[in-house]
N, C-alpha and C positions, 0 to 999 in steps of 0.2 A: 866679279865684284858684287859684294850684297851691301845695301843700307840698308839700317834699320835707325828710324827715330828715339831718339831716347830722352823722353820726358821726367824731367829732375823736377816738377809741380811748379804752385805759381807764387808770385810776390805780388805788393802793389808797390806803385811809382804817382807819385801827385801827376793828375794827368796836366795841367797847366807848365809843368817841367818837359812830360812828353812829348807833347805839342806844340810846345813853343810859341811862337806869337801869334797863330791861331787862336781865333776867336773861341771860346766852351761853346758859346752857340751852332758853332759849326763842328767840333771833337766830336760833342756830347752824345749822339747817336752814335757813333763809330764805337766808342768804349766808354759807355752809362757810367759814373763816377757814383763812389759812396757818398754817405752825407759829410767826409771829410774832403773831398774832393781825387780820393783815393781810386787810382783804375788800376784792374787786373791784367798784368800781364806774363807771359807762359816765361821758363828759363829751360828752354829746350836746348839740347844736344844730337851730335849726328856723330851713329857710330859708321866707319867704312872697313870690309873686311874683303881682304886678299890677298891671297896665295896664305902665307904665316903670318900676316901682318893685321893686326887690329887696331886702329887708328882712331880717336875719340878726338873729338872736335870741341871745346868747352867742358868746365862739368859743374854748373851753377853756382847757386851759392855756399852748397854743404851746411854743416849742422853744427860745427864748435865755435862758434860767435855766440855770447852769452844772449840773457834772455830779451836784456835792455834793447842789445844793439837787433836784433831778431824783431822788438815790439813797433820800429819803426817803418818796417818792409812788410810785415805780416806773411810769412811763408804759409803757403797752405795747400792743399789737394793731397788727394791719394797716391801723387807720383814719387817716387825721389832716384837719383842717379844710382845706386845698388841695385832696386827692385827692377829697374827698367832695362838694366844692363843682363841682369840675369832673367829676366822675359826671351831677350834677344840671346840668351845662351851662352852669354861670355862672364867673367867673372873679375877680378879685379886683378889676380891673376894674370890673364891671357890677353891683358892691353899690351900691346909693345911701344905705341905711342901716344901721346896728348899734345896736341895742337891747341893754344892758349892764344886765340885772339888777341885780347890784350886783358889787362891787369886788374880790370874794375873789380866790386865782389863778387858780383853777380854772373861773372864768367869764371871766374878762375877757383872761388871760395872752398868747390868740391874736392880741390886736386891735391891739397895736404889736407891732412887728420890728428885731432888728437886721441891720442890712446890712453890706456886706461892709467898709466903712470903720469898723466898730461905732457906727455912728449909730441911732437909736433913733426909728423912722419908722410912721405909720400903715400897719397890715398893706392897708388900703382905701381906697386914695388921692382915690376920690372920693366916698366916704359922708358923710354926719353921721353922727355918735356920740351915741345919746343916752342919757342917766345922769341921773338926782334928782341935785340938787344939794344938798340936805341931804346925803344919801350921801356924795357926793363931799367935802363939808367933813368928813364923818365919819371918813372913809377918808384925808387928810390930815392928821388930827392924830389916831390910833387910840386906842383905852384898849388896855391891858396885854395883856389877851385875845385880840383882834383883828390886834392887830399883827402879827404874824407873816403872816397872809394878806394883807393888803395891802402889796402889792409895787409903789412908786410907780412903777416905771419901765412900768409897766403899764398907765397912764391918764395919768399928769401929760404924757409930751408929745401924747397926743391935745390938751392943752389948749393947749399951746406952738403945736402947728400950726397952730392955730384950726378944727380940726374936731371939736369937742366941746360939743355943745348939751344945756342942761339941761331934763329936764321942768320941770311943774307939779306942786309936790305936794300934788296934789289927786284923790281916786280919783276914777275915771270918766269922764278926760278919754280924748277922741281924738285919738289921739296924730297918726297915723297913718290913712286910710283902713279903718276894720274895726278897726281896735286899739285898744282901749280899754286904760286903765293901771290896774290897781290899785297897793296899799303895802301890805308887810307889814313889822312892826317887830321879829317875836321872834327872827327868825336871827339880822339885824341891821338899823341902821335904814335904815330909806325904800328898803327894796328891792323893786322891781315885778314884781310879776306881769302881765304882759300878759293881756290875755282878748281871742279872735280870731272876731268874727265871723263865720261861713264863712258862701257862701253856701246852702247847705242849710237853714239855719235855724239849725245847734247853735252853739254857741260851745266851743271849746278852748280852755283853761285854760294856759297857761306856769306850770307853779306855782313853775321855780327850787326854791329850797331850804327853802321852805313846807314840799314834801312831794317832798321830793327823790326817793322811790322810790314802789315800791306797797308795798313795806312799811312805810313809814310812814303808812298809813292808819290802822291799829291804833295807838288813842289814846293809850297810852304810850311809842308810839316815836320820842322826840322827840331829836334830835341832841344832844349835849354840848358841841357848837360853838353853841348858840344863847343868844344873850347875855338873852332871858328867856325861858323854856322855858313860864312860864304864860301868857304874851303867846302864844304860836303854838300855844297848846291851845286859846285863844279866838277865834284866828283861823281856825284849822281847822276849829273848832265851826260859825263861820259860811259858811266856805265849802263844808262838808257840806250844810249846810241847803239854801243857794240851788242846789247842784250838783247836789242832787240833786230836788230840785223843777221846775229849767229842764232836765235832760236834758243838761249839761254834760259834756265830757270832759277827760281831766286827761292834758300831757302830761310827763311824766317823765324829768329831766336827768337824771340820776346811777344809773337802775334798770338793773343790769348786763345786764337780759335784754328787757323790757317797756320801749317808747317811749310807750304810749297805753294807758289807761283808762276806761272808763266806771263813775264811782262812784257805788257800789249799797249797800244798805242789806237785810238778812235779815228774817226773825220773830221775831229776838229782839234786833233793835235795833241789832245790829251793823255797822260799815261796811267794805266791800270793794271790791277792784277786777277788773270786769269788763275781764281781761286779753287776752282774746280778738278782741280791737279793732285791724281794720286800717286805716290810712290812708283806703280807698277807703268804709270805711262813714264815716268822721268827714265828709267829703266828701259823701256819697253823698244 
């Protein structure tokens, strides 16, 4: 099994949204805000590759959303899902699968394309796509809140093409060889977390938007985007427990600085993340 990170560049998010009812006073040093109140955050991806199988885990936001909708996120860096993918030696080509967290733009935006007739095509012409279907019905008919991040043209012709397979929503299936699927319900619903068996023994955590950074380990940093903020205190509860019991690492889409984690727990009870985590120890 090889991973390789695959950095599709960054966006901002109002960090008052990020943080949620978190004081700025206390954010404000974790991720320094523009003089709009704008913080940088990464839309990272994680490609896993084994035996014939190349498996891409998210693939951010992509580039055919016009300028308007673009002027409100501010996309920016020198990374994007193509160049990063073919860093890593693979091409767009030689995906066999896409695992789609869930539906927001900022995970799934990369995974159609439009082309030069403005048709609206699988960015990976020979993958399956795979998504909960619960999700999927969720993100076609949105409640009020929601809406605004799912962006049909984003997923529904993955479903026109006929390359769009839904899980099982049932944690703990294998999905995949070594992938196991969790669900988490308080960002939004029936959104998975993969959990990757490596062969070393440990398991990496995909946590998505669970625990989108390493600062939101610290228990009251729970997003204002999350449609029940006491649902993903209960889910965090548990996934502290077990993560930190089996020696679990946590990897981090949205952390502007930190891709990998190992979460850790002090003397006085408190949870952190052991930030100092590269690739070849998760492996190793």
């Amino acid at each position: 099994m090889k991973l390789s990170i695959i950095e599709t560049g960054y966006f901002k998010l109002d960090g008052g949204a990020m943080f949620g009812v978190v004081p700025k006073q206390l954010w404000k040093k974790l991720n320094p805000p523009d003089d709009n109140n704008m913080c940088t955050w990464s839309m990272r991806c994680l490609l896993i590759e084994q035996g014939d199988q190349k498996i891409l885990i998210d693939t951010g936001i992509g580039n055919k959303q016009d300028a308007k909708f673009m002027s409100h996120f501010e996309p920016h860096g020198d990374d994007s899902l193509m160049q990063s993918l073919a860093q890593a030696g693979v091409q767009a080509d030689d995906i066999t699968d896409v695992i789609i967290t869930h539906l927001h733009f900022d995970h799934v935006g990369g995974a159609v394309l439009r082309d030069g007739s403005d048709r609206l095509l699988p960015t990976f012409p020979n993958a399956t796509y795979w998504v909960s279907q619960k999700h999927y019905d969720w993100a076609c008919d949105p409640n009020m809140r929601e809406k605004a991040s799912f962006l049909k043209e984003n997923f529904v012709p993955l479903r026109e093409h006929g390359v769009l397979q839904f899980t099982e929503d049932k944690d703990g299936q294998e999905l995949l060889p070594n992938i196991f699927l969790r669900y988490a319900h308080g960002h939004t619903s029936h959104m998975i977390t993969p959990h990757i068996h490596l062969p070393s023994g440990n398991v990496l955590i995909y946590a998505a938007d669970l625990m989108p950074s390493s600062f939101h380990i610290r228990k009251p940093f729970v997003m204002s985007y999350d449609i029940q903020p006491l649902v993903t205190l209960q889910e965090r509860d548990a996934l502290y427990s077990e993560a930190i019991a089996d020696n679990y690492y946590i990897f981090y889409e949205h952390d502007p600085k930190t891709a990998i984690g190992k979460l850790c727990q002090n003397e006085k009870g408190r949870y952190y993340s052991d930030n100092e985590v590269g690739m070849g120890v998760v492996l190793g």
